[in-house]
C-alpha positions as CSV (number, residue, x, y, z in Angstrom):
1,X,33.3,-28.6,-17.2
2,X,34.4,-24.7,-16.9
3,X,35.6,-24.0,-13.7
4,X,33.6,-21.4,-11.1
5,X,34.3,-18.0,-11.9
6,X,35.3,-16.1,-7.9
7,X,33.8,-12.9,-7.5
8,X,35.9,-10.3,-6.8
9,X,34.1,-6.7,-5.0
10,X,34.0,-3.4,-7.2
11,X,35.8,-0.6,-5.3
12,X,37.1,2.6,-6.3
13,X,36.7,1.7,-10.2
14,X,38.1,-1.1,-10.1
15,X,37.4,-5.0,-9.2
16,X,40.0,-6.0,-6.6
17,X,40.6,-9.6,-5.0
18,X,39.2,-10.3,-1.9
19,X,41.4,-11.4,0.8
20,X,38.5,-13.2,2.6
21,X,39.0,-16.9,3.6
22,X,35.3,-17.5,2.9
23,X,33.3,-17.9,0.1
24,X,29.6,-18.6,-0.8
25,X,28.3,-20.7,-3.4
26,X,26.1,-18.9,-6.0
27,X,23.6,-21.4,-7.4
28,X,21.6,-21.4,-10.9
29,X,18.5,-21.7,-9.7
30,X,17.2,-23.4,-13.2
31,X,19.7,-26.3,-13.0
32,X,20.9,-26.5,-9.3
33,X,25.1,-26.0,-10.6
34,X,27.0,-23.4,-8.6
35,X,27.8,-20.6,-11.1
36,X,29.8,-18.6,-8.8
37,X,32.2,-18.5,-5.6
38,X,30.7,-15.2,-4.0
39,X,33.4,-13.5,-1.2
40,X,32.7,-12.8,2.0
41,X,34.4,-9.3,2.2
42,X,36.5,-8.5,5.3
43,X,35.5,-5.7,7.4
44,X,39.0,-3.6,6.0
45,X,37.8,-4.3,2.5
46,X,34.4,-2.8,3.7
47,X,35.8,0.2,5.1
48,X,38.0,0.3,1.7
49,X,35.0,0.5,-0.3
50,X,33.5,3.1,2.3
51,X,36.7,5.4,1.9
52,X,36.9,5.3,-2.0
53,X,33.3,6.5,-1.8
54,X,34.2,9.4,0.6
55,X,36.8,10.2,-1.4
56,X,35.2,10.6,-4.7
57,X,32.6,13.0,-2.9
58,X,34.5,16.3,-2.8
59,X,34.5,16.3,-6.7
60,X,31.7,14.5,-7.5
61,X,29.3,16.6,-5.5
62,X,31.0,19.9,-6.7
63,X,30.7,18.5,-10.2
64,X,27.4,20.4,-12.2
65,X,24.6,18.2,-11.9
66,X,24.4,18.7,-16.1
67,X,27.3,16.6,-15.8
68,X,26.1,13.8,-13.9
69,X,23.3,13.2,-15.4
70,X,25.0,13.1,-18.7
71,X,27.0,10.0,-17.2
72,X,23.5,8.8,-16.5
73,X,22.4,9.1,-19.9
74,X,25.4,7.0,-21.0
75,X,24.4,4.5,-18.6
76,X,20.9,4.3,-20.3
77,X,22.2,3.9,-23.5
78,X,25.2,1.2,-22.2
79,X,21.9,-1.1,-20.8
80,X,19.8,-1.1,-23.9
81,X,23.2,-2.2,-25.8
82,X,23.5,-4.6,-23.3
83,X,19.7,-5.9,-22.6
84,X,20.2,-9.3,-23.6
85,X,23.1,-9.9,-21.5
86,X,22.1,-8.4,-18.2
87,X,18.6,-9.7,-18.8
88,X,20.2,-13.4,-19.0
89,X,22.6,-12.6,-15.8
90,X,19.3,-12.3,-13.7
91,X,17.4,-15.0,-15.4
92,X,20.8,-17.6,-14.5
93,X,21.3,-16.2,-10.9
94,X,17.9,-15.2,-9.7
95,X,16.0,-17.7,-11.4
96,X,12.9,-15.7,-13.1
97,X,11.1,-16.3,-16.3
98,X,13.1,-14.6,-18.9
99,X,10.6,-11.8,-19.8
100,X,10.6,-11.1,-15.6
101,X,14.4,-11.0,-15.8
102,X,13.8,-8.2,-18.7
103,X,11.8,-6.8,-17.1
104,X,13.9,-6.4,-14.2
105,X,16.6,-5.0,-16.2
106,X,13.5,-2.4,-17.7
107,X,12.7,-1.1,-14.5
108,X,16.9,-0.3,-13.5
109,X,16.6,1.3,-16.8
110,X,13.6,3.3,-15.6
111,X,14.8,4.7,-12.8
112,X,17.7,5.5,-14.5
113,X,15.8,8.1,-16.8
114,X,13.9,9.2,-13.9
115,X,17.3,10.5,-12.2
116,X,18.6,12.2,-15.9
117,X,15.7,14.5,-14.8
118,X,17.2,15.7,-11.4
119,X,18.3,19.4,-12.7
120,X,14.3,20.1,-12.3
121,X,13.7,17.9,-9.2
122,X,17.1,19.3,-7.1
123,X,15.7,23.2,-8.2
124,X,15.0,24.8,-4.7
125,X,12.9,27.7,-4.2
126,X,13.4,31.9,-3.8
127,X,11.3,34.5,-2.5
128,X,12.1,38.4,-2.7
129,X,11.7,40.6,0.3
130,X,11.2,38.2,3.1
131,X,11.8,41.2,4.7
132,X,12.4,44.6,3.0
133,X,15.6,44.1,1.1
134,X,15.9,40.9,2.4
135,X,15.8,37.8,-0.3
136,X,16.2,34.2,0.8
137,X,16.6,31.3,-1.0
138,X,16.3,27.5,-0.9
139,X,18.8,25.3,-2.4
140,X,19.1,21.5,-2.4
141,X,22.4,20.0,-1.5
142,X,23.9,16.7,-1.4
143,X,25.0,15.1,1.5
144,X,27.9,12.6,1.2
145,X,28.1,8.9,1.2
146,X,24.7,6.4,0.9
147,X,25.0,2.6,1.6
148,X,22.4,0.5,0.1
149,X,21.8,-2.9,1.5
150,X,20.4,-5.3,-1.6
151,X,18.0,-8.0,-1.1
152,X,18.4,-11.4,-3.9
153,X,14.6,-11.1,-5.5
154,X,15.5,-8.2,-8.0
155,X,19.2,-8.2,-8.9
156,X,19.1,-5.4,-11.2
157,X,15.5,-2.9,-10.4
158,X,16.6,-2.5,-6.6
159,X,20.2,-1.1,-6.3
160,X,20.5,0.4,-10.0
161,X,17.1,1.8,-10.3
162,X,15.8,2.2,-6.7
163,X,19.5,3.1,-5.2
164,X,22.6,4.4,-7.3
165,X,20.2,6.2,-9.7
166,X,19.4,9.2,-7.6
167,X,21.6,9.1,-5.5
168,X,24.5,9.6,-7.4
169,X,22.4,11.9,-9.6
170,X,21.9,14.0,-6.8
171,X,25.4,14.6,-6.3
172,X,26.7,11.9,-3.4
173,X,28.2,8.4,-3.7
174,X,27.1,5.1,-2.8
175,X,28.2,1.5,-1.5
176,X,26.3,-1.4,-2.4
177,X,25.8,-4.2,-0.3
178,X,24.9,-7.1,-3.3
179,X,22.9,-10.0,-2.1
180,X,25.1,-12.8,-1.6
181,X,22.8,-15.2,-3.7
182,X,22.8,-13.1,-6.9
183,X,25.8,-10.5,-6.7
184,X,26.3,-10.8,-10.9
185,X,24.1,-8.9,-11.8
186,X,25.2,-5.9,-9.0
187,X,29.0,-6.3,-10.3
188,X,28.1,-6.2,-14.1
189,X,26.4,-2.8,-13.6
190,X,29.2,-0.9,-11.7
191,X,31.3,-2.3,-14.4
192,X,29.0,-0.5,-16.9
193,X,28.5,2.9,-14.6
194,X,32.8,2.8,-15.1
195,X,31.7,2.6,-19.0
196,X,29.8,5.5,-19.0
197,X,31.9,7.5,-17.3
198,X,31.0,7.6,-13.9
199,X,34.8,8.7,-11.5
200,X,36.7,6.3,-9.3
201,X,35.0,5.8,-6.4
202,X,31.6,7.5,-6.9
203,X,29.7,4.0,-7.2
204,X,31.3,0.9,-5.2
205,X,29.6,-2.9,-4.8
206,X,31.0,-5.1,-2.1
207,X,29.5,-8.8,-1.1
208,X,29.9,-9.5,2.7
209,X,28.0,-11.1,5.7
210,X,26.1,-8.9,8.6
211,X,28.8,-9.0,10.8
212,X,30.9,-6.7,8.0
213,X,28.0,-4.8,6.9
214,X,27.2,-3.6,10.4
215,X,29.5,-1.1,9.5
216,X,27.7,0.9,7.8
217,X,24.7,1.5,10.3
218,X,27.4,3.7,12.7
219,X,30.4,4.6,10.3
220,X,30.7,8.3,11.2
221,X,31.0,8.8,6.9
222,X,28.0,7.2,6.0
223,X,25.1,9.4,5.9
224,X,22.2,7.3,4.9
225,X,21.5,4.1,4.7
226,X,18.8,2.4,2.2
227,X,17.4,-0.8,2.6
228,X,15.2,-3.6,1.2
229,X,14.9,-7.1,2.7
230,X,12.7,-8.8,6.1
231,X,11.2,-6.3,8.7
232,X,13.3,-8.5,11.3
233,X,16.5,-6.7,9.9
234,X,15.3,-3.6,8.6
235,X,14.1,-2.6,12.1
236,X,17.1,-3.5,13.2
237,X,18.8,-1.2,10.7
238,X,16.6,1.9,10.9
239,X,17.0,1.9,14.6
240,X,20.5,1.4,14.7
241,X,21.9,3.4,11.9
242,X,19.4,6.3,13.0
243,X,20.4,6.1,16.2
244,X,23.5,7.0,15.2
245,X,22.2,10.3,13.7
246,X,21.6,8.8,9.8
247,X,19.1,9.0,7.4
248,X,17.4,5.4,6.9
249,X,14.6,4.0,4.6
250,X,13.8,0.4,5.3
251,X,11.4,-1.2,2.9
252,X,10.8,-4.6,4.5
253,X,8.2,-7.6,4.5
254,X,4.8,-7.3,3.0
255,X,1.3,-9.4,2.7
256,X,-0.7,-8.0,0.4
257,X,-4.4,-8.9,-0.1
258,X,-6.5,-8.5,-2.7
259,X,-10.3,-8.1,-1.5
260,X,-12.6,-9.5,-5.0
261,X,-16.3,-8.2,-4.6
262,X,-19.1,-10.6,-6.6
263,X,-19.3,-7.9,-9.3
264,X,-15.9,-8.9,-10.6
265,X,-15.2,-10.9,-14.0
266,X,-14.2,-13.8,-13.0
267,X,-12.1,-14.6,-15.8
268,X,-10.4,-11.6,-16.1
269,X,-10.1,-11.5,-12.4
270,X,-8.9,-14.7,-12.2
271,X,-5.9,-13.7,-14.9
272,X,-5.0,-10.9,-13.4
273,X,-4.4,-12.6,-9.8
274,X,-2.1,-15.3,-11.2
275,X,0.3,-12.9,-12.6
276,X,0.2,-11.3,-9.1
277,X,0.6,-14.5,-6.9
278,X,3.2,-16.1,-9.1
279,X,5.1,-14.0,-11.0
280,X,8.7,-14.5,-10.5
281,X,7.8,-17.1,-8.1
282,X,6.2,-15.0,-5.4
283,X,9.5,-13.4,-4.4
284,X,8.6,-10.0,-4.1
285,X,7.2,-7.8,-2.1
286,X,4.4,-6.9,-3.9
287,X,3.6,-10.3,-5.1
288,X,-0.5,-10.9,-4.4
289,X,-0.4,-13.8,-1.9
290,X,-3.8,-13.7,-0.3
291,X,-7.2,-13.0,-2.2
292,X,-9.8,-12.3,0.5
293,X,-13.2,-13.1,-1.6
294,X,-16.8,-12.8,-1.3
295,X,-18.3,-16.2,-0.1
296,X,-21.0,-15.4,-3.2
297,X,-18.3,-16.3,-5.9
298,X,-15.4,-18.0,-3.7
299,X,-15.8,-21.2,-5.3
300,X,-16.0,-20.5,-8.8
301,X,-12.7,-17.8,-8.5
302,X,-10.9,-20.5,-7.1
303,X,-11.5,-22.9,-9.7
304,X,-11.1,-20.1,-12.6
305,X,-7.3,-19.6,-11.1
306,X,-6.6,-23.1,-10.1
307,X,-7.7,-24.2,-13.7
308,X,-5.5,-20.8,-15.0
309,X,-2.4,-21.9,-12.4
310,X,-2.1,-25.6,-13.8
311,X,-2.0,-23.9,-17.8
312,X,1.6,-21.6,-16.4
313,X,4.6,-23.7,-17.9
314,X,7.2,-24.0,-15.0
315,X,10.6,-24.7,-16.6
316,X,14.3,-22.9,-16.5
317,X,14.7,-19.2,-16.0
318,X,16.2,-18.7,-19.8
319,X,13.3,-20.8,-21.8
320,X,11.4,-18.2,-23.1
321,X,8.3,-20.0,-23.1
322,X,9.0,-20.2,-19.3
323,X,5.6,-19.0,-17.5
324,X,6.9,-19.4,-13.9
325,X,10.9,-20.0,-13.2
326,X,12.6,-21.9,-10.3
327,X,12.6,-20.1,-6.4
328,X,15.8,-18.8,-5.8
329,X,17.7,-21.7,-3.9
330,X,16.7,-25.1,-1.9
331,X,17.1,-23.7,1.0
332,X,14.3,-21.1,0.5
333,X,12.7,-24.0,-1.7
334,X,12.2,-25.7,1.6
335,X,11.1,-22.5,4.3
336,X,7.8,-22.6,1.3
337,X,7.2,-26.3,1.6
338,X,7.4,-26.2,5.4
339,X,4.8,-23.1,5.1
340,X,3.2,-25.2,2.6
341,X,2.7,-28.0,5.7
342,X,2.0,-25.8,7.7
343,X,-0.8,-24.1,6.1
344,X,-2.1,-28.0,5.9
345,X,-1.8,-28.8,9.8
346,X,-3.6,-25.2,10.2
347,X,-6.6,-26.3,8.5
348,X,-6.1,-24.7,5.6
349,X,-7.3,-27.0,2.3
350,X,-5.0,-27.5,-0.6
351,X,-7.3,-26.3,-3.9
352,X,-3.7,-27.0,-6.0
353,X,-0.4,-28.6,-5.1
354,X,2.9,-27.7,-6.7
355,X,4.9,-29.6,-4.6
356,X,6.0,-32.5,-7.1
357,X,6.3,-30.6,-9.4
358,X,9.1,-32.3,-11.8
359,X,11.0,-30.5,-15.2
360,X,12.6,-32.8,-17.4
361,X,16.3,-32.4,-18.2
362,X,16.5,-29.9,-14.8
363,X,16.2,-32.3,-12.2
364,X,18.3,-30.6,-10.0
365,X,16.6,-27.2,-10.3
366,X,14.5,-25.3,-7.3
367,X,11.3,-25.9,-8.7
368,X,7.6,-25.6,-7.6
369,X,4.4,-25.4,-9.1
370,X,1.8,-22.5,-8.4
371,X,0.1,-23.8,-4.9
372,X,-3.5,-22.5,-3.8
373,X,-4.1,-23.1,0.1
374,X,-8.0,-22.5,0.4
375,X,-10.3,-21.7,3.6
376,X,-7.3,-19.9,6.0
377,X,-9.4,-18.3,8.7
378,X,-8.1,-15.3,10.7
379,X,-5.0,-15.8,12.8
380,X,-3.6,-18.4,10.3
381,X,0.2,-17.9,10.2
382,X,0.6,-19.2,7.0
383,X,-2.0,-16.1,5.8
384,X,-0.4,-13.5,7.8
385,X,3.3,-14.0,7.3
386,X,5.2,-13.6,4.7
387,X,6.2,-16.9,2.4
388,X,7.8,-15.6,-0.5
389,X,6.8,-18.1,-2.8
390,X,4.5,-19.4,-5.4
391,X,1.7,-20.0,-2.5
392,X,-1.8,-18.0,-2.6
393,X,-4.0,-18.2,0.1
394,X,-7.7,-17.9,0.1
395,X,-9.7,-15.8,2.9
396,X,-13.5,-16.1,2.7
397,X,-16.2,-13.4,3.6
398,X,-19.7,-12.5,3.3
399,X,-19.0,-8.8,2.3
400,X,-17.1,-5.4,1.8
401,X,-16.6,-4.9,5.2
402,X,-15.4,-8.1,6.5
403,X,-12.9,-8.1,3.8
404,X,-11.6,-4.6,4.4
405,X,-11.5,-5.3,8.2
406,X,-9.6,-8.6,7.3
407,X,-7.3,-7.0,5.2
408,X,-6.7,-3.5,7.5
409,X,-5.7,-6.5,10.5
410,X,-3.0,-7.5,9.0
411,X,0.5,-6.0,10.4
412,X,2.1,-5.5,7.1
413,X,0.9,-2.7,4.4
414,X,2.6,-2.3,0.8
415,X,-0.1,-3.0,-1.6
416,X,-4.0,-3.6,-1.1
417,X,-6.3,-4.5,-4.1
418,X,-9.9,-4.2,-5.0
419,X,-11.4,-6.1,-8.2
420,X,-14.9,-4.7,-8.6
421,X,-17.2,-3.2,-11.2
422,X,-18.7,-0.7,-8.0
423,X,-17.1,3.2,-8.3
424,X,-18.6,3.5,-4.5
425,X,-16.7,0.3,-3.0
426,X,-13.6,1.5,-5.2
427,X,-13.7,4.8,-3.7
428,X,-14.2,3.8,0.0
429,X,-11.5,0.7,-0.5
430,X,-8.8,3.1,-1.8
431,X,-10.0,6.1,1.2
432,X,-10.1,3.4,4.3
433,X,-7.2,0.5,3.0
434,X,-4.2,1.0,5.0
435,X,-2.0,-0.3,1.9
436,X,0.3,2.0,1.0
437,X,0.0,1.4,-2.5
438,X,-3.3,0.8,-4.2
439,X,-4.5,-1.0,-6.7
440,X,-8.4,-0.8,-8.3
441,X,-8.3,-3.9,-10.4
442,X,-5.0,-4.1,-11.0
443,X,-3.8,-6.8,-8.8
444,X,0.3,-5.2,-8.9
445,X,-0.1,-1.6,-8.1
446,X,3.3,-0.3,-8.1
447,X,3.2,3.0,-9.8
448,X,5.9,4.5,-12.2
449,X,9.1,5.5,-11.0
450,X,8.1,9.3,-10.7
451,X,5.9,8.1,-7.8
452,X,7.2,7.2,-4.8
453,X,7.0,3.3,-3.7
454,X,5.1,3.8,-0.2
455,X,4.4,1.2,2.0
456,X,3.0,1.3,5.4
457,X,2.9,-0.1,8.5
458,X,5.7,-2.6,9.3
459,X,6.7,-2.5,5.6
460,X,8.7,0.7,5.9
461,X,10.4,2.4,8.3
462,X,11.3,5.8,8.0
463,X,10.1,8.8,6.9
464,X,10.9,9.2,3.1
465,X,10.4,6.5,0.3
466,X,12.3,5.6,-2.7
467,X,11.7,6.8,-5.7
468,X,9.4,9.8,-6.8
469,X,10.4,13.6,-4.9
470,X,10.1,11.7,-1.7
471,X,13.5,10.0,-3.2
472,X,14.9,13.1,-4.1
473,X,14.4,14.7,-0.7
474,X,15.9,11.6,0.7
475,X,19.4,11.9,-1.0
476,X,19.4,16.0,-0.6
477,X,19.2,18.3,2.6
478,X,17.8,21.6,2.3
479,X,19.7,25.0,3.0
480,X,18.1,28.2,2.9
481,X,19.9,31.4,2.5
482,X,19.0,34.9,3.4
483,X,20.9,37.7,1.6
484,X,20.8,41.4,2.1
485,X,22.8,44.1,0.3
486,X,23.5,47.8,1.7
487,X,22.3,50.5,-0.3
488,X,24.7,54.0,0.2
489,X,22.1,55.5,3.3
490,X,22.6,52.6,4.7
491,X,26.0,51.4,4.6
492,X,26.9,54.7,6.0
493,X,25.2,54.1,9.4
494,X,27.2,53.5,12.0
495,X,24.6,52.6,14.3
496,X,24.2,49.1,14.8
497,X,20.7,47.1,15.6
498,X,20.1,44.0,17.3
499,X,16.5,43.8,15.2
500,X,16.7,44.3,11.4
501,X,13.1,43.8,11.1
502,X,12.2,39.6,10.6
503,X,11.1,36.9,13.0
């Protein structure tokens, strides 16, 4: 047997060895074997990683931004070369199917081409004679150092195409905080940003606990902080690390519904919702975990998906005839069967149960079938909170309204779907939803990266999202300046104003 590789934390170009006493087991989630001794950074190696990153920012920002997005467009070219490898890397630590895992890896590659194009989205803004012979112009300027706190569900798409992208596009530098349960991928791609030609310091990955990554929410050189993972924590981190006077997105928890009006296929319907629940398990946050359905159709859309569900193959992450991989460890394995329970002893009735579910040859592997809990009623727990797994639940109602008053009750507000044939209903779902991000039979409705990813409610706190201008405008800070030059009347007076003429 090959012995478990330790981690070691990427900082200022280089990998260096932890001086930590504690380690974390990564797992596969396919086969159960720990692939990886994760450290547990110490608070100095923390602050290390925090001064390399200050360090690089004098030259970096001061560098043209030509120039760093031509280190972008090496970085591009270094993750198509490398596809199959980083696409495996997430399959073995996360656990996805293998065409999720690429498609993780796709969308990291996206955002990356969406940051080559910051020379037009950085341009600022000039107007002539704001006053007479006064010009003033707006420019867009970086600001320093970023930390970005990683969640495990997308290795690859959150901190190198949500995160370092932009901005380090934008002209500032960044420390990653990579999910303790699947760091590889986080590691490999700082390795590759040193490839490509990205300075010492500039883009630095360190693995720690809470206690050590407390120190970014009030370290006087961190300006920013982004942040994907529960509401519980990102609360906690936008009010914190804005209290002490930084920027902060938080995209946290989400429950997305999906309200399906009696004018909708039910077949088609019924396909596009399982991709939606249980791709990659359920662990996102805009997986489609509760369908909220007219009572008209109910039963037949619950035996379309059910009969759908039972057809997904569930097997390891790196089969590629893998329809649904393993959840990401046994210990959140466990947190879904106890919701799983729970939804039972709340009345809710099991329509399909993946619970023993068994792969031969990968006994040891975090596995479960797709699950449907039909009939959860209002104030349910198990259909208003958050599971993260392979778990749909079914909501009942007699019409549009009751749906969308269902749906609009709920605390949480990422996505919100409508499948139906109606323009009218589509129109007044997409005016009066309080999802942030819509979806008009299309049961995912995250748009492209050069829209921002804008959820609502207790699903994001602060004021600018990722991705899209909003991102842009979250890594810069305006500065306006107001020139005037002295023609030869005027540079002769000696007589001096205390009103030139503006507001």
């Amino acid at each position: 047997m090959s012995q478990v590789k330790k981690l070691q934390p990427f900082i200022n170009g280089r990998f260096v060895e932890s001086k930590t006493g504690k380690y974390t087991d990564a797992f596969d989630p396919s086969t159960g074997n720990v692939i990886a001794h994760v450290p547990c950074c110490t608070a100095t190696e923390v602050e290390d990683a925090v001064t390399a990153a200050s360090n690089a920012y004098g030259t970096w920002s001061g560098t043209p931004v030509s120039k760093r997005t031509e280190v972008l467009h090496n970085v591009r070219s270094l993750i198509n070369k490398h596809m199959e490898e980083l696409t495996y890397l997430v399959a073995q630590e996360n656990g996805k199917a293998w065409n999720e895992a690429e498609g993780d890896v796709l969308k990291a590659r996206e955002g990356t081409e969406q940051a080559i194009a910051a020379a037009s989205l950085m341009m600022g803004e000039c107007l002539m004679d704001t006053s007479k012979g006064y010009d003033t112009s707006l420019y867009r300027e970086p600001l320093g150092v970023f930390a970005g706190i990683v969640p495990f569900n997308f290795p690859s798409m959150i901190p190198f195409g949500w995160m370092t992208p932009i901005c380090v596009a934008c002209g500032n530098t960044i420390v990653l905080k990579a999910a303790t349960f699947t760091p590889q991928s986080a590691l490999r791609f700082a390795e590759l940003y040193k490839e490509a030609g990205m300075p010492d310091g500039v883009v630095n990955v360190v693995t720690c606990s809470r206690n050590e990554s407390e120190l970014f929410l009030r370290h006087p050189d961190i300006k920013g902080i982004t942040f994907v993972g529960s509401t519980s924590v990102g609360l906690h981190v936008y009010s914190t690390a804005a209290a002490n006077g930084k920027r902060v997105q938080a995209l946290c928890e989400a429950k997305n519904h999906a309200l399906i009006l009696k004018d909708a296929p039910i077949e088609r319907t019924a396909a596009g919702i399982i991709n939606s629940a249980f791709g990659c398990a359920g662990e996102r946050c805009m997986a489609l975990p509760v369908i909220v359905a007219e009572d008209e159709i109910a039963d037949k859309l619950v035996e379309a998906i059910a009969r759908l569900a039972k057809d997904l193959k569930v097997g390891p992450a790196y089969d590629k005839s893998t329809g649904m991989g393993p959840v990401v460890n046994e210990a959140h394995k466990k947190s879904i069967l106890d919701w799983i329970s729970k939804g039972e002893a709340e009345g809710a009735k099991v329509a399909l149960d993946g619970r023993n579910i068994k792969v031969p040859g990968y006994e040891g592997g975090f596995y479960l079938g797709p699950t449907i809990l039909d009939h959860v009623k209002p104030g349910m727990t198990v259909g208003d909170i958050e599971i993260f797994g392979p778990v749909l639940c079914v909501k009942r109602v007699s019409g549009f309204e009751e749906g969308l008053e269902i749906m609009n009750g709920n605390p949480f507000a990422n996505g919100s779907v409508i499948f139906t044939q109606s323009g009218y209903y589509a129109r007044e779902f997409a005016r009066r939803t309080h999802g942030g991000m819509v979806g008009v039979n299309v049961g995912i409705p995250v748009p492209v990266g050069s829209f921002p990813f804008c959820g609502h409610k207790r699903s994001f706190f602060g004021d600018l999202h990722c991705l899209g201008k909003d991102g842009y405008r979250f890594y810069t800070e305006s500065k306006s300046v107001t020139i005037h030059w002295f023609d030869e009347e005027e540079a002769k007076r000696t007589k001096v104003s205390t009103w030139d003429g503006t507001i």
